[in-house]
C-alpha positions in Angstrom: 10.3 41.3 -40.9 10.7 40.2 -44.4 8.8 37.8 -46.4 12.1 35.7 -46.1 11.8 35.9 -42.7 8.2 34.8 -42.3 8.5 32.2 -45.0 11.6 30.6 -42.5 9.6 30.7 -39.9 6.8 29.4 -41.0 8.5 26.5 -42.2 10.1 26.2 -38.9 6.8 25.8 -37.3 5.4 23.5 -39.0 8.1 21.1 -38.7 7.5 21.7 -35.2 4.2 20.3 -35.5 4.8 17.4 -38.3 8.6 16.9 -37.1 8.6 14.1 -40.3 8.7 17.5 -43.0 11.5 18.1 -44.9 11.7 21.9 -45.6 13.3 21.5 -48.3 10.5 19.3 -49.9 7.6 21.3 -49.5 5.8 22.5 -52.0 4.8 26.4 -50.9 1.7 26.6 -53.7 0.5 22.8 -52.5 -2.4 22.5 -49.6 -0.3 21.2 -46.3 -3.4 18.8 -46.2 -2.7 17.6 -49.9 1.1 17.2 -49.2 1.4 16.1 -45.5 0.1 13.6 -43.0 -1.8 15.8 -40.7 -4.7 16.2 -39.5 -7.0 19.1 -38.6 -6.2 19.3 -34.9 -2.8 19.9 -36.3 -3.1 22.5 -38.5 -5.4 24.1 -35.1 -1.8 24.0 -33.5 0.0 25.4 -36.4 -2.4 28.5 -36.3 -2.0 28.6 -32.7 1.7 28.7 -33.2 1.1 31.3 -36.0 -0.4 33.0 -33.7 2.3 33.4 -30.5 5.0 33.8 -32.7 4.1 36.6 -34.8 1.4 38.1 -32.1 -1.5 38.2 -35.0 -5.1 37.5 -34.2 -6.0 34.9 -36.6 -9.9 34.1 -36.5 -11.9 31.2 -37.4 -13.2 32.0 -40.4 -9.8 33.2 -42.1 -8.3 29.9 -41.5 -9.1 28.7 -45.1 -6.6 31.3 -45.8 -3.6 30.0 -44.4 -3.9 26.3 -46.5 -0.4 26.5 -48.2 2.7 27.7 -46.9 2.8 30.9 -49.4 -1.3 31.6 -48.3 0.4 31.9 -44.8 2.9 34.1 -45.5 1.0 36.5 -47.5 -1.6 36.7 -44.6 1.1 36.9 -42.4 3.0 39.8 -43.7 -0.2 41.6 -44.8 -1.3 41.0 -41.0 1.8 42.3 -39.6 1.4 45.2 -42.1 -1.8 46.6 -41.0 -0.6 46.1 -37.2 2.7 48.5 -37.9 0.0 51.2 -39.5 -2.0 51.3 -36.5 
């Protein structure tokens, strides 16, 4: 999967959880809390959803990690890397 490919999808998913984002418009260095109307129990169902789509363990204490879109995909991809070396 290329960083492309996550990026997409993680765009995809969080328009799945604030259906009011336009891709297009979000800034990928911004905090999602800084630039969109959600709320933490949101973002808990964005990491959920990070989590059945790309099959990554995502625990507690990295979820500072994932507070813009490009945090996500570089945790993402360097997840999904370290699960293909095992």
């Amino acid at each position: 999967m290329t960083t492309d490919d996550i990026r997409n999808t993680v765009l995809r998913l969080l328009t799945d959880i604030a259906p009011e984002v336009d891709p297009p418009h979000i800034k990928l260095d911004v905090s999602f809390r800084d630039q969109l109307d959600v709320d933490s129990m949101d973002l808990l169902k964005f990491v959920i959803s990070l989590h059945n789509e790309f099959g990554v363990e995502i625990p507690e204490r990295d979820y500072s990690k994932l507070a813009t879109p490009n945090a996500c995909v570089a945790y993402l991809a360097a997840s999904l890397r370290a699960t293909a070396e095992h």
